[in-house]
C-alpha positions in Angstrom: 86.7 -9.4 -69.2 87.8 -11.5 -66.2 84.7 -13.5 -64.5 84.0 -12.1 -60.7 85.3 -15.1 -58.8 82.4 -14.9 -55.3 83.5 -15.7 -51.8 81.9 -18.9 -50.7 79.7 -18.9 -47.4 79.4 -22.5 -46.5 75.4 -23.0 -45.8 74.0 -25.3 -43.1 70.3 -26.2 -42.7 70.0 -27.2 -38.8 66.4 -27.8 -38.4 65.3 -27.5 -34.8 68.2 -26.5 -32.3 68.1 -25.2 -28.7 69.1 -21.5 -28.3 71.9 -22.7 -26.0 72.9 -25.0 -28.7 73.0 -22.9 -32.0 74.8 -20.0 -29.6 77.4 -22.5 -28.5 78.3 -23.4 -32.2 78.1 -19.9 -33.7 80.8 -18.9 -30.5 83.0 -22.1 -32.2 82.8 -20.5 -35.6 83.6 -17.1 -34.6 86.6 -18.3 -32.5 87.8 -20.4 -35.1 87.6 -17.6 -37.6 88.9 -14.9 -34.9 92.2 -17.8 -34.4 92.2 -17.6 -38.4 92.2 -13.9 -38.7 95.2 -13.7 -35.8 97.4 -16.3 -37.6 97.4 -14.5 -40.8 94.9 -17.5 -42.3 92.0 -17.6 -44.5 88.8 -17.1 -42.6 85.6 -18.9 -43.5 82.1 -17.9 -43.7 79.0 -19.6 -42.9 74.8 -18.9 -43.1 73.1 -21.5 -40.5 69.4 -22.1 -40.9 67.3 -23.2 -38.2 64.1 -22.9 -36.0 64.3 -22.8 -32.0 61.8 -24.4 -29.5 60.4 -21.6 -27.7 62.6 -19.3 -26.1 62.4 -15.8 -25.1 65.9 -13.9 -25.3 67.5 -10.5 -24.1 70.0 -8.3 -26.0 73.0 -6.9 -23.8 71.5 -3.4 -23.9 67.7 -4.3 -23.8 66.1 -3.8 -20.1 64.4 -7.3 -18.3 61.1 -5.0 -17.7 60.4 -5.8 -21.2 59.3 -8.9 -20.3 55.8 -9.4 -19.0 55.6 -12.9 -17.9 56.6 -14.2 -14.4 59.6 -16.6 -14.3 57.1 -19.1 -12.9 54.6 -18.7 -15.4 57.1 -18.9 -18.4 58.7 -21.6 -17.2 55.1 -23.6 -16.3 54.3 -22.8 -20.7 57.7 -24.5 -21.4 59.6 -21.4 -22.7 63.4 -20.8 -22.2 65.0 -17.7 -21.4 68.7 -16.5 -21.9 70.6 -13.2 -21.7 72.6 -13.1 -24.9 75.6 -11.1 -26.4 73.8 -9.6 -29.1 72.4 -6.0 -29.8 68.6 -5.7 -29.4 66.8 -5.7 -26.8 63.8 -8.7 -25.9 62.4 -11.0 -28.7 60.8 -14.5 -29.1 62.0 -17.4 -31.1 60.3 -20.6 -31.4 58.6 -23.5 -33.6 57.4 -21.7 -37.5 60.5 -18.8 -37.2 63.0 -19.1 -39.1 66.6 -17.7 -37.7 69.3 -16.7 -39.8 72.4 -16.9 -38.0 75.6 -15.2 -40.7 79.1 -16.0 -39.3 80.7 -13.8 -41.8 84.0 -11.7 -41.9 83.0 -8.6 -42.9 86.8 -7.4 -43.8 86.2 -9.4 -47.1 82.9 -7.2 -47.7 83.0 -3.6 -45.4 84.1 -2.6 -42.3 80.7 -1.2 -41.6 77.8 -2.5 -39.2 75.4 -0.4 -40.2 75.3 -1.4 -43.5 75.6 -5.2 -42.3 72.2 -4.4 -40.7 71.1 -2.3 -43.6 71.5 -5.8 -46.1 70.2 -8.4 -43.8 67.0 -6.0 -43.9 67.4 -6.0 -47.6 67.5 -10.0 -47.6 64.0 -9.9 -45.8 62.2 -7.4 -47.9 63.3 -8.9 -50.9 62.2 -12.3 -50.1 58.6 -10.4 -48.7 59.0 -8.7 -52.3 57.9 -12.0 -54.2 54.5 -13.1 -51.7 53.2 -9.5 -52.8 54.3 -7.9 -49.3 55.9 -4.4 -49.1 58.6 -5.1 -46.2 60.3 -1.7 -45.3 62.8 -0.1 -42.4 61.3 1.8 -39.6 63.7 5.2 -38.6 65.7 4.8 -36.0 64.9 1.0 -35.4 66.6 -2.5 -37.0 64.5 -5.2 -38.2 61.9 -5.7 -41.7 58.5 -4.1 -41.0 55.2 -3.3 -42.8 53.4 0.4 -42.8 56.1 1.7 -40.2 54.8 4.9 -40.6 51.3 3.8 -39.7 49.8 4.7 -36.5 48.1 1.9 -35.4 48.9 -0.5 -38.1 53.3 -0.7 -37.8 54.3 -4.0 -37.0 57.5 -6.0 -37.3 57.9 -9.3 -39.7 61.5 -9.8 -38.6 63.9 -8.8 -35.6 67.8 -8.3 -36.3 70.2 -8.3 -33.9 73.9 -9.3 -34.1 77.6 -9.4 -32.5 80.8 -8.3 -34.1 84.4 -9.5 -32.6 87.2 -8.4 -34.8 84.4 -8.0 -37.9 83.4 -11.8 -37.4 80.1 -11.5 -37.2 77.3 -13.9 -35.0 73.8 -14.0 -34.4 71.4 -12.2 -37.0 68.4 -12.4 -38.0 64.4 -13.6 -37.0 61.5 -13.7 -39.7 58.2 -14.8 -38.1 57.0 -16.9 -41.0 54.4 -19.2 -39.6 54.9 -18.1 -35.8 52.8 -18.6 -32.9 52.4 -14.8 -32.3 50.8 -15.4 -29.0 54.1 -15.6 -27.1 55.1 -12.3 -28.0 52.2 -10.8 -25.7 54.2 -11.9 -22.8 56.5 -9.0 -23.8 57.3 -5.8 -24.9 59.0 -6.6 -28.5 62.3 -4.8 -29.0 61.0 -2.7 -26.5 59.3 -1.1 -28.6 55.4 -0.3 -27.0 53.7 1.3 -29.6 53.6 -1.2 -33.0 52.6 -4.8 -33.3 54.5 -8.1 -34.7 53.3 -10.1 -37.5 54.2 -13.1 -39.8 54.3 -13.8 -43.2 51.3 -16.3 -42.4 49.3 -13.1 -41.0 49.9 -11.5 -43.7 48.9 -13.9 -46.4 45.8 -15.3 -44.5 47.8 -19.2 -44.9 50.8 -20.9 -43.7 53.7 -21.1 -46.2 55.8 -23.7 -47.4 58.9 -22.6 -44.6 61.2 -24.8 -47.4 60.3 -22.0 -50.2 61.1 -19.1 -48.0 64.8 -20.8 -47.2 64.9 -20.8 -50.9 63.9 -17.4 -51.6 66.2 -16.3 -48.3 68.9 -18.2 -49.6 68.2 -16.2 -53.2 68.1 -13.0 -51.3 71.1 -13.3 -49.6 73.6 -14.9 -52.6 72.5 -11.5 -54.2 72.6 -8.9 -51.4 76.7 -10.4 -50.5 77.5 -11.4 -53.7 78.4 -14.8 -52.8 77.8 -18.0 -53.5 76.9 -21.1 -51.4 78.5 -24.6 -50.1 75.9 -26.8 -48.9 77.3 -28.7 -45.8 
C-alpha cells in the first residue's frame, strides 16, 4: 500500500499582534497565493497563531448597533475598533484569546465553506473534548458553544468567521481561553441577544496553560485537514 503523502501547512506562532497588523499579513498571504493560483503555481498554506491587544471588530454583514459602548468611552479603556472583511457580525479579541487565522486553499481539500466552518468547529470541540468540556454547534449559528439548547445557560467558547477569494481562505477562528470576559458586555456578541460567552477558564474554575491548548489546537487541526505542519 502506498503511504498518504499530507499537504503541509507552514505554522507560525506570532504572539501578540495588532488586529491591523495580523490583517495586513494574512491580505499578503492570500494575494500571494491568489498570484500563485492565476500563474498556474503551487499555492501554500499557512495556520498563524496569535493573541490581539484589545480590539473590538465588525463583520461586513454584522450591524454597528451591536455595539454598546460609545466611541469615547472605548477609546478612553484603550480598545481598538475595525470594520473587517470577514463574515460574522461583532466580537472581541484581546490579551488570554487565542486566534486562529488558516490561509488555506481549499481547492486542495473541498470547494465547500460550509464544511470549512463545520471543521474549524470540529478543531475546537475536540481540543474542549480532552479538559472534560462538551463543546457543540448551535443551529443556524457558527462558532463552538456549550448547552446551545439551554435556555438560559447557551453560551459561546469560540467565534468563527472567515473570507474566501478564489477558495484562499483568511481570517478564522476565536477561542476565549483565559479572556477578560468583561469586554464583551460592551456588546451584543455575534448579535446574538439571548446566550452568554464563556472561556475555557470559566469553565474549569482556573487559567490554563494557553501553550497546551496551541498544542492540543495544533493536534486538532493536523487531524481534522489531514495535514501536517512546518514550523516557521
Amino acid at each position: 500500500m502506498q503511504d498518504v503523502i499530507l499537504q503541509e501547512v507552514r505554522f507560525q506562532d506570532l504572539g501578540d499582534v495588532s488586529y491591523q497588523s495580523a490583517w495586513d499579513y494574512q491580505e499578503r498571504l492570500l494575494t500571494e497565493n491568489v498570484a500563485h493560483k492565476k500563474n498556474g503555481n503551487d499555492t501554500i498554506h499557512h495556520l498563524l497563531f496569535l493573541e490581539h491587544p484589545a480590539v473590538y471588530t465588525l463583520g461586513k454583514s454584522g450591524d454597528a448597533g451591536n455595539i454598546l459602548i460609545s466611541e469615547t468611552d472605548r477609546i478612553s479603556k484603550g480598545i481598538e475598533y475595525y470594520k473587517t472583511n470577514r463574515g460574522g457580525d461583532i466580537t472581541f479579541h484581546g490579551p488570554g484569546q487565542l486566534v486562529g487565522y488558516p490561509i488555506l486553499d481549499l481547492e486542495k481539500f473541498y470547494t465547500d465553506i460550509g464544511k470549512y466552518l463545520r471543521n474549524l468547529e470540529e478543531i475546537v470541540i475536540d481540543t474542549l473534548a480532552v479538559y472534560g468540556i462538551k463543546g457543540e454547534r448551535s443551529k443556524g449559528e457558527t462558532g463552538v458553544w456549550i448547552d446551545p439548547e439551554v435556555k438560559g445557560s447557551a453560551r459561546k467558547i469560540c467565534a468563527i468567521g472567515v473570507r474566501c477569494s478564489r477558495w484562499i481562505t483568511m481570517h478564522g477562528f476565536a477561542f476565549n481561553v483565559n479572556t477578560d470576559l468583561s469586554y464583551f458586555d460592551n456588546i451584543i456578541p455575534c448579535g446574538i441577544r439571548d446566550k452568554k460567552v464563556t472561556s475555557l477558564a470559566n469553565e474549569l474554575g482556573y487559567a490554563v496553560s494557553m501553550e497546551e491548548v496551541k498544542l492540543q489546537l495544533k493536534e486538532s487541526f493536523a487531524k481534522v485537514f489531514g495535514v501536517t505542519f512546518r514550523n516557521l
